[in-house]
N, C-alpha and C positions, 0 to 999 in steps of 0.2 A: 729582365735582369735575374741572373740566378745567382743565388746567396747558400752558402755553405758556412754551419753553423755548427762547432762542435765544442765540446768543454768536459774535461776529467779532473780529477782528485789527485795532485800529488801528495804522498805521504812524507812530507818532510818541510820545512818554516819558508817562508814567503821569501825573507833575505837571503837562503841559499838557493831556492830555485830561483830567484830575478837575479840573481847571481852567475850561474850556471846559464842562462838563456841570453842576456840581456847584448853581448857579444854578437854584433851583428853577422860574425865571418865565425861563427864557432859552432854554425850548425854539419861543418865539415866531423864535427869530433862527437857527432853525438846522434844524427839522421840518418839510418842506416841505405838512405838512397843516392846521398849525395859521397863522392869519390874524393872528389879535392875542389876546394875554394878558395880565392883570393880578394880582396878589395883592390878597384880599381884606383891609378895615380896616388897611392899611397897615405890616403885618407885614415882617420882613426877608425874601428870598425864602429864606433858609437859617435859617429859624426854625422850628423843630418846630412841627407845628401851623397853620403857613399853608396858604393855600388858595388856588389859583387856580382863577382861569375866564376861562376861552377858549374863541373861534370859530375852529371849523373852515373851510378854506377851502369848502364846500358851506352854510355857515351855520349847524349845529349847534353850540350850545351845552354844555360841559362844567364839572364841576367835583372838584378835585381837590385831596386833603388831603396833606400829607407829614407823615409817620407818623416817619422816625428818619434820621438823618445821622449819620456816621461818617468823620471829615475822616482817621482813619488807616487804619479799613477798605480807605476810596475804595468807600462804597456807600450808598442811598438808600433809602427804603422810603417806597410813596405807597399811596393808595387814591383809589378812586374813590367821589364824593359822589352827584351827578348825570348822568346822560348819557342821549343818545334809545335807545342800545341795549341790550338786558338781558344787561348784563356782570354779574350779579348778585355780590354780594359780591367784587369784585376789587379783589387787591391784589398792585403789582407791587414788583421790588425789583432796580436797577440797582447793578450792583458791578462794580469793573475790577480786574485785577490786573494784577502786570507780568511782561513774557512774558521768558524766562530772559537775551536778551543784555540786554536795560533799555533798547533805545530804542525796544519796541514793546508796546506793551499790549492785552491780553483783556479785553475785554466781556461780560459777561453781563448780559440782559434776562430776567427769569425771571417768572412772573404763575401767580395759580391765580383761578378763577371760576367761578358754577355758571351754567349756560346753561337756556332753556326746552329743554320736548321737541324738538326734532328741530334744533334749533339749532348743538348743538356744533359739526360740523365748519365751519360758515361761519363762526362767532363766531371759531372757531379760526385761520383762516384769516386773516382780517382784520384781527386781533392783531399773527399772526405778520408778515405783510406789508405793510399800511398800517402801522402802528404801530414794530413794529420793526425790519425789513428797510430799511424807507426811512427809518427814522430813522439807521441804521446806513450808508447808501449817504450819508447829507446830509454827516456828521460826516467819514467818510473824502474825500468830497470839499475839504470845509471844511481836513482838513489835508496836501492835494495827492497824495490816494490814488487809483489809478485803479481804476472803479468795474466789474465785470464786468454784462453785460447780463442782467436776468431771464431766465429759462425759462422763464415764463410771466405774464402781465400781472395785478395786484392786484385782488382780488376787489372789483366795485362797488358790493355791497351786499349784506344777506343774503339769503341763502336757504335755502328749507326742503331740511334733508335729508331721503334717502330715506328714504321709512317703512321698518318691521321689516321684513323679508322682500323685498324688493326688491332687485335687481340693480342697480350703479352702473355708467352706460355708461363704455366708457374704449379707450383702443387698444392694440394691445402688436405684437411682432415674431412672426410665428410661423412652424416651419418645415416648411416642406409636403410634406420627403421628405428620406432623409438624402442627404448629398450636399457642394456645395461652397457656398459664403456667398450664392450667389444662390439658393437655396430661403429666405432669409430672407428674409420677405414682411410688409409694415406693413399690418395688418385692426383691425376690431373686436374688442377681448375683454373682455366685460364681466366684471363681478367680483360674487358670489352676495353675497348678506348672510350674516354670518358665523352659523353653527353651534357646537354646544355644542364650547367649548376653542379655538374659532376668532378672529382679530383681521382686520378689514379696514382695509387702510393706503393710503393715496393715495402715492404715491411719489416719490421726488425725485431720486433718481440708482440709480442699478444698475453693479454690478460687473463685468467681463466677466474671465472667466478660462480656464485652459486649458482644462479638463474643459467647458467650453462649446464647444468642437471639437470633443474626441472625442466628446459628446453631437450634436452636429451631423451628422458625420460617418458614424454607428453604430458607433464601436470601442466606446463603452460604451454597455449597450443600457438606459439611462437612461431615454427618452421614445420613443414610438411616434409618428411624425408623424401629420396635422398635429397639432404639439403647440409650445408657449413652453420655450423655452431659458432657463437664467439660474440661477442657485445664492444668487445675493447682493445685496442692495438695501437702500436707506434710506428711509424716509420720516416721516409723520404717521399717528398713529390714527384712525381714522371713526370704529369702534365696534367692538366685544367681543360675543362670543356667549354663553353662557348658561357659566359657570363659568370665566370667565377675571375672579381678581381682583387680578392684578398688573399689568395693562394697562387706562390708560383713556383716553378720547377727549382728543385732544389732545398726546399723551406721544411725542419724538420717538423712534424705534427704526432697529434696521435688525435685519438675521438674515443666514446665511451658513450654505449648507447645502442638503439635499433637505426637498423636496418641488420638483422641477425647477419652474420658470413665473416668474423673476425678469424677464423684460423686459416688462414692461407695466408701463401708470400707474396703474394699483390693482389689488391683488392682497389675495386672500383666503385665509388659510393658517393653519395649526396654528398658535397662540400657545405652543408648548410651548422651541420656541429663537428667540424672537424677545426682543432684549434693548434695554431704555431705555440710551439716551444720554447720557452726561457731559453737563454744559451746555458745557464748552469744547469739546467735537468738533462741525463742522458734518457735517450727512449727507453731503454729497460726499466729503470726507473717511473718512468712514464706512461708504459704499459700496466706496469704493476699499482699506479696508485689513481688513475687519472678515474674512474668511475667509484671505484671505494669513497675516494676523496671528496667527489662531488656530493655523494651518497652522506657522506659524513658531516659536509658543510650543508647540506639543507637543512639535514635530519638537525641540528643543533641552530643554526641563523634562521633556519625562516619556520622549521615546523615546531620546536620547543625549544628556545633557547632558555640558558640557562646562566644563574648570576652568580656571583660571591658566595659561596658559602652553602648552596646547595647540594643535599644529598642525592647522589644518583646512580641508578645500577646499570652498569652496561652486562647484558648476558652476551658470552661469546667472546671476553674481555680480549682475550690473543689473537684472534682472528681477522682479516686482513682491513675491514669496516671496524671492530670494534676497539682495534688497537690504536686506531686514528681516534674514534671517540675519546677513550681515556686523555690520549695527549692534549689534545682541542679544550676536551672541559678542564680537564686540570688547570691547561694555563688558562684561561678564564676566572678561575676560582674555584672550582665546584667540587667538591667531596668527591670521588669516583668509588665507588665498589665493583669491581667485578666477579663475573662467576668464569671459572675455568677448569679444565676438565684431567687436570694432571699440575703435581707438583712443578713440572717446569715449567710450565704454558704460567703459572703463577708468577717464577720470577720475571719470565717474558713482559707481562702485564704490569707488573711492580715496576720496572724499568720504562714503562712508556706512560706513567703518571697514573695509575691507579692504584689507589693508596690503602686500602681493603680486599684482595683476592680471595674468592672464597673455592676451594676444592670442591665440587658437586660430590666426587667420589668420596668423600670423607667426613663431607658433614650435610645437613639441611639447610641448602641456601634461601630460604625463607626465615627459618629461625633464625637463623645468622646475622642475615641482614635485620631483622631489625632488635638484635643485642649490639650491632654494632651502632647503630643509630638512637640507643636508647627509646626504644618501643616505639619511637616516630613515626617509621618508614622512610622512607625517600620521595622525592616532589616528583621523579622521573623513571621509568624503568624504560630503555633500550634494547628488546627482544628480537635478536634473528634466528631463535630456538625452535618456536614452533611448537604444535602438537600441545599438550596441558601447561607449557609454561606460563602464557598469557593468564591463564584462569589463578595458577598458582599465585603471578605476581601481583594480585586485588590484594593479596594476603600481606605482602611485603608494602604496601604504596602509604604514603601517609595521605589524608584528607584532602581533596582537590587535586590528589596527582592523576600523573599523565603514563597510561602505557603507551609508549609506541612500539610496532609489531611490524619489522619488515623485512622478517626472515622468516624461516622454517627449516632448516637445517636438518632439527630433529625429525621431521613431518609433518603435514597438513594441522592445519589448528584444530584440536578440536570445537564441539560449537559452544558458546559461550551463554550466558547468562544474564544478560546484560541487565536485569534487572538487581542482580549481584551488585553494579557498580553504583548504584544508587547508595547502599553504606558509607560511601565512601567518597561520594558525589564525586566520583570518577572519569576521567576519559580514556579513551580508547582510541586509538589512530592508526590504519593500515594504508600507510603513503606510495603514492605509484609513483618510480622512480621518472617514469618520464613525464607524471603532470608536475614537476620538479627541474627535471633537467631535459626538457623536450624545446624547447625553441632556443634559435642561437644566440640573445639576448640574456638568459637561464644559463645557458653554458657559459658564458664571458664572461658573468660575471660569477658564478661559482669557481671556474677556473681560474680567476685571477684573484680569489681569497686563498685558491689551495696553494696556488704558483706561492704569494708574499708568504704561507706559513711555512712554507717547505723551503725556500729562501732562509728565510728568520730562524730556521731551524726553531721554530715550535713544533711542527711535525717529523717524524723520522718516518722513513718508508723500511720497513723491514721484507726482504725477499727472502722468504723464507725455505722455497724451493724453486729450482730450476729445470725445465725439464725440453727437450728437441721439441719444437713444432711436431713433429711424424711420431711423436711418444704423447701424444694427449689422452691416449687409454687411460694411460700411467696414472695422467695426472689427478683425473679423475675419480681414480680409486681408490688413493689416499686422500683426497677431497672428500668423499664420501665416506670414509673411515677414520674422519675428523682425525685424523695423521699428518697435519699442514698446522705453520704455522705462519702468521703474516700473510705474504701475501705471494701467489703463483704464477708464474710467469713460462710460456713456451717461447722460446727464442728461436729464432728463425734463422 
């Protein structure tokens, strides 16, 4: 069964878009594919059981039952009667909700269907994007939304996919030697058909994060050039290899983690941490927060959490991990202080619950911190700084606190002192992200704290820049000249 899953943001109140949609024969006035529409034997269009038919603007013919309406849900349930394509058994099911302030509401378009052999991914495809993508750009238009520009233009018809065993051509960034963002080189790399436990996914955005430097770079000796960079990506299913039954063609995903090779447009990898998609997260979204996120949920639930009332310093306060920290503790309880590196990266930070920003450029963020704490210190410091900060923060910590260290941004730690932390009967913690989020039990269920925060709107994902999969130079060089803020995203 392939299932097609998509959902966006309209900017305008739930009663006018379930308003505007709810007209079963009014997608003539507003879908820019469909030409003209009528309900059959003169039924109301909001009658269980009507039926239209309508031409497409190419002159195909459809016809289309609605199947249940739900005026308090705000959601619809249709099927498909007739059509030239073999959407076999499809039945789709439109529902909005309202997004937490009430003057903007979630969409979701959700469908399942069985496709001929080799069919799926293009069936797939031309669902996702003729059908609801552009139905989703007509409607935001209609109620004076600005529409952002495809990354790619709408599939014109179908096509066979590749048979079994076959490689799908594709491009990705690869780099040719370690070194500085100009070894990052845009080639061909095709993607194998997948193998037993294997999923192959056409791709939709990619995450760019720090550990993609030091893999760059050779501080961590991750990947052997030439070899693809990249830990994190979102996209669509192709197809599953021989004992993968939790993943099937069609099923929006992403993953966050090794097997290194995230920048390309179709990637072929372990299905063993690759996790389905809420319907209300889009993959860009998902790209951009899905390994930060997990990063940010261990680092807080299982390696130091933190209670009511606790002081705590996040270093790096705006940046794409530590902007998720501030929100997480704050709604928790926790005192948050951050440190940031520019007057605005402050307000950025103040706006995502931390309630102390300290300028580095402008003042001594050790004396700071603990004028603001009243000579305490903090129970917690969160450093992805690197280089003397770890050493500096003994200075800041109060009695029995906790540094955790699991960045280096600035550079390499220097070496420590550990008998230093005996003052202060201290810890120290340098957590490896995948003895954390390395089995798919670890990922489920980290991923399904981040899914309900991001949901609940306790978390907000800020994408702070956007940049072409074939511009990852780019990205990386104002990544590296701490010129980013949130979180970085190559769209594909």
């Amino acid at each position: 069964m392939v299932k097609v899953r998509r959902a966006t943001v309209i900017d305008a109140p739930i009663a006018e878009v379930w308003r505007f949609l709810r007209d079963f024969n009014a997608h003539q006035a507003w879908h820019p594919a469909v030409a003209e529409s009528r309900i059959e034997g003169g039924l109301a269009p909001d009658q269980v059981g009507a039926v239209r038919r309508f031409r497409l603007q190419d002159g195909a013919t459809l016809r289309e039952q609605l199947l249940s309406l739900d005026d308090r849900a705000h959601r619809f349930t249709y099927c498909i009667l007739d059509a030239p394509l073999p959407l076999i058994g499809y039945v789709a099911t439109l529902e909005l909700n309202r997004v937490t302030d009430g003057e903007r509401t979630l969409w979701r378009w959700n469908s399942e269907f069985r496709a001929p052999p080799g069919q799926a991914e293009a069936l797939t495809r031309l669902v996702a994007e003729q059908i609801y993508e552009a139905g989703f750009d007509a409607v935001k238009r209609h109620f004076g939304q600005a529409v952002a520009q495809r990354g790619r233009p709408l599939a014109p018809a179908i096509q066979q996919a590749p048979a079994s065993g076959t490689d799908i051509a594709g491009q990705g960034i690869v780099l040719r030697r370690h070194g500085g963002p100009e070894e990052l080189v845009w080639q061909a790399v095709p993607a194998p058909s997948p193998g037993a436990g294997e999923v192959r996914i056409r791709q939709s955005a990619v995450g760019v994060n720090y550990i993609d430097v030091y893999c760059r770079t050779g501080y961590f000796p991750l990947v052997e050039p030439p070899a693809v960079l990249g830990m994190e990506a979102a996209g669509v299913v192709l197809d599953v290899g021989p004992g993968v039954t939790d993943l099937a063609p069609g099923d929006r995903v992403a993953y966050a983690g090794p097997p290194v090779g995230a920048y390309v447009e179709v990637r072929t990898l372990p299905a063993e941490l690759v996790v389905p998609l809420p319907a209300f997260l889009d993959e860009v979204t998902a790209a951009a927060v899905l390994l930060k996120g997990l990063t940010a949920d261990f680092l807080l639930h299982r390696l130091q959490p933190v209670a009511e009332g606790d002081w705590i310093l996040v270093q790096a306060a705006a940046g794409g991990v530590g902007s998720l920290l501030c929100q997480w503790a704050s709604q928790q309880g926790a005192r948050v202080i951050g440190t940031v590196g520019s007057a605005e990266k402050a307000r950025l930070a103040r706006a995502r619950g931390c309630a102390a920003p300290i300028v580095t450029a402008d003042e001594d963020w050790v004396a700071r911190v603990l004028e603001i704490t009243g000579g305490e210190g903090v129970s917690c410091i969160f450093d992805a700084i690197g280089r003397d900060s770890v050493a500096r923060g003994l200075q800041a910590l109060a009695p029995r606190g906790h540094i955790v260290s699991y960045g280096q941004a600035a550079g390499p730690l220097e070496p420590l002192d550990l008998a230093a932390f005996a003052s202060k009967s201290a810890q120290v913690s340098r957590p490896n992200y995948g003895h954390y989020a390395g089995t798919r039990a670890q990922v489920t269920a980290g991923s399904q704290r981040l899914f309900r925060a991001l949901e609940r709107g306790i978390l907000t994902v800020e994408i702070g820049q956007r940049f072409p999969l074939h511009d990852a130079a780019e990205a990386h060089r104002r990544l590296e000249a701490r010129q980013t803020t949130g979180s970085t995203v190559l769209v594909v």
